[in-house]
N, C-alpha and C positions, 0 to 999 in steps of 0.2 A: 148316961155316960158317953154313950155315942157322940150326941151332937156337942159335948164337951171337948170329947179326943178331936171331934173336925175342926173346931175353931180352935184350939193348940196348933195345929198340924196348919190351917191359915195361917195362923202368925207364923211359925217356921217359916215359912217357905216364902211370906212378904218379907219378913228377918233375910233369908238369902239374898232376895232378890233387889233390893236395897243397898244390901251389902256390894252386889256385883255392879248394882250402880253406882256406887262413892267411891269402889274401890279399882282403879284400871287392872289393875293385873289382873285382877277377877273379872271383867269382863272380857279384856283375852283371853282368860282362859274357857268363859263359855262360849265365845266365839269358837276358838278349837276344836271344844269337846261338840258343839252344833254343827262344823261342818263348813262354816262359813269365813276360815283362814285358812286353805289347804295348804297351802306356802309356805305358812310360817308356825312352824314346830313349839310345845307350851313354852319349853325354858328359853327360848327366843323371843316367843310373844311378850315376857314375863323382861326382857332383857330392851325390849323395845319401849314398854313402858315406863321405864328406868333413865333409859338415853334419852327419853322424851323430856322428863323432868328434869334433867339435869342439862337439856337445851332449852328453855325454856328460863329458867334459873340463871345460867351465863345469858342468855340474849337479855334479861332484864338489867342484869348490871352492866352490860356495857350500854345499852340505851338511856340508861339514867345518868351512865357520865358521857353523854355523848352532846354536840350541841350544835343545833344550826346557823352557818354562817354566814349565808347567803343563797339568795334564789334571781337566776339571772332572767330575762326579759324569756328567753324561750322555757324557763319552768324547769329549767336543770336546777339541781340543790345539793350544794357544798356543806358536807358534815365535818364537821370535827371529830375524832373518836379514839379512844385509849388504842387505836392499831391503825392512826395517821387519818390524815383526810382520805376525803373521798366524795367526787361529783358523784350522783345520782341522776337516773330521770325520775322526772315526778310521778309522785303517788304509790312511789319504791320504800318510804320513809323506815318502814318496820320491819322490812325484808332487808336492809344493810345490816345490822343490828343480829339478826339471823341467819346470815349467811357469816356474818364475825366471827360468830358462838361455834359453826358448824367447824372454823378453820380452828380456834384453841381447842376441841375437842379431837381434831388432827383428822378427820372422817376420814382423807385421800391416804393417809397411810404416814409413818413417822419410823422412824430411825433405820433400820436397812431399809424396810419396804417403804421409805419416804425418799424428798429429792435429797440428796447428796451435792458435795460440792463441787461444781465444773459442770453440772450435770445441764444435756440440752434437757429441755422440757415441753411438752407441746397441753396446753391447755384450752382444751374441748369444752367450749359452750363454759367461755371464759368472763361471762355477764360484762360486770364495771369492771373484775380485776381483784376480787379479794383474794384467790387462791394463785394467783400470776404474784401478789404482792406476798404471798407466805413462800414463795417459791424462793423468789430472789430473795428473801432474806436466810431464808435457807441452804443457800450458795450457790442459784444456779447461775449457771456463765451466760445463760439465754434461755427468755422464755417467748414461745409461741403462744399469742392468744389470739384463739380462734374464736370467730363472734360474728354472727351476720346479721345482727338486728342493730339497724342504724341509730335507734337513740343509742344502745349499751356500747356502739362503738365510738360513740362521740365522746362518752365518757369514760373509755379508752383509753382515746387520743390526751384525754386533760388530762387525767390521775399519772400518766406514766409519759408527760412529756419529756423529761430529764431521759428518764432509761430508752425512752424511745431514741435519742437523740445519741446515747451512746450505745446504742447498739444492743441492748441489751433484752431489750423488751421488743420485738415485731407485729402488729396487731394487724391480724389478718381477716379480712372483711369477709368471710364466706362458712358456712357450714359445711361440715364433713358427712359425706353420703359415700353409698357405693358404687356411685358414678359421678361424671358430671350431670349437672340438672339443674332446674330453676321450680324450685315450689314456695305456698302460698303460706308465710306465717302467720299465727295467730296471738298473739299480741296480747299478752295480762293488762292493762292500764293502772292494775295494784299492786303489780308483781314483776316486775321485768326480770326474773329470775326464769319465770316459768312460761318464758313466748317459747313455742314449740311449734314443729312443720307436721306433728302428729298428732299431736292432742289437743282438741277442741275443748276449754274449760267455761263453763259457764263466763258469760260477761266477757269473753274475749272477744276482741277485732282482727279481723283480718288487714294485712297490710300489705303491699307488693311484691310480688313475687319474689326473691333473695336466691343469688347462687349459691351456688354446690357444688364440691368436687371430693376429692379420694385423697385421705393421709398418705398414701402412694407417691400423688400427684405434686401433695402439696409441698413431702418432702426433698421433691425432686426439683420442681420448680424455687426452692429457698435456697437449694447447694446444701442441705443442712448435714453435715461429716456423719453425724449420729445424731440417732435418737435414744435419750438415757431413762425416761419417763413420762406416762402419759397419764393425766389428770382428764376424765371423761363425763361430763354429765350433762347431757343433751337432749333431757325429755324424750325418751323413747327411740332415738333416733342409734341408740350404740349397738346394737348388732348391724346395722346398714352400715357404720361408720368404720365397725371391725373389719366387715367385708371387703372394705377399697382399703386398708392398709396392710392386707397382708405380707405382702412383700415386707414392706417396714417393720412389721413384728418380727418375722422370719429372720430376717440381715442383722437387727440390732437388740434384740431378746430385752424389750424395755419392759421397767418397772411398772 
């Protein structure tokens, strides 16, 4: 009966283990209980594999009504998509579509804790412009988009020539650090979402050195009356970026 109860007591435990590989939430949660997500607590783990499916799931349906309508001689690529056009740099194709999903899912925040109407806006590691485009249509009277990698500023300048033109949209060519400075980006060529001045990802390039200054600085240098809400995601770079706008939080308690 021995080597009976062991081969039962095999299949259990391949049965488990199966399980935790078909099933995500179950593999969060053995990550967990193993030690190897200290961060991220089970009913959160369980909460991530949820928000993931259900990104996943909107970025599919907007990519399947989404359609190409041009690729100009330098490899920029004009989409069509159920949330307006929008230039691209190349090789971004799957990452627009992804970051669409990430704004109808509201991720930066919505109804008090979202932008308001009249509201200034400063948006930190503003890529092409999808979160700068949910901004203004959500009423802001002006948004800042802050961006220092030359292709996503180029495409910018396209996506938001009208609002640029009335004033309404400012695209501001430099990263936010805790100082002034000048460091070395790293450059996705599949992702221009994720060029970052601190993380090295597989398959990235280095590009030219890109300035740097302090939300402080930059607020100072625009005249901007207030600041009502700040959109942040900078690959690693937001505790340096908190650091240079203290002032700016202090004076105007932004969202």
């Amino acid at each position: 009966m021995k080597p009976f109860r062991l081969a039962i007591f095999g299949l259990l435990l391949a049965a488990i283990a199966l399980g935790i590989y078909l099933y995500p939430p179950a593999r969060l949660a053995a990550l967990v209980v193993a030690g190897r997500s200290p961060v991220c607590p089970f009913a959160q783990a369980i909460k991530s594999a949820d928000n993931l499916k259900r990104q996943i799931a909107i970025k599919d349906r907007i990519l399947g009504a989404s359609k190409l309508l041009e690729t100009d001689p330098d490899g920029y690529r004009l989409w069509e998509t159920p949330k307006g056009r929008y230039w691209i740099p190349k090789g971004s194709d799957y990452v627009l579509p992804f970051n669409l999903a990430e704004q109808e899912r509201q991720i930066y925040g919505a109804g008090e804790r979202g932008v308001q109407k009249g509201d200034i806006v400063l948006d930190c590691g503003a890529n092409i412009g999808v979160y700068t485009r949910e901004a203004l249509e959500a009423g802001a009277s002006k948004v800042i988009a802050i961006e220092p990698a030359p292709e996503n500023i180029e495409c910018l300048n396209r996506n938001f020539r009208v609002e640029i033109a009335a004033g309404r949209v400012i695209v501001y060519p430099k990263g936010v650090w805790h100082k002034d400075d000048f460091l070395t980006m790293h450059v996705d060529p599949h992702n221009s979402a994720a060029d970052s001045f601190l993380i090295e990802r597989e398959g990235s390039v280095e590009v030219a050195r890109l300035p740097l200054t302090t939300i402080d600085k930059l607020v100072e240098e625009l005249k901007l009356s207030r600041v009502d809400f700040i959109k942040m995601d900078i690959e690693g770079a937001e505790p340096n970026a908190l650091i240079g706008g203290r002032q700016t939080l202090a004076k105007f308690h932004p969202r």
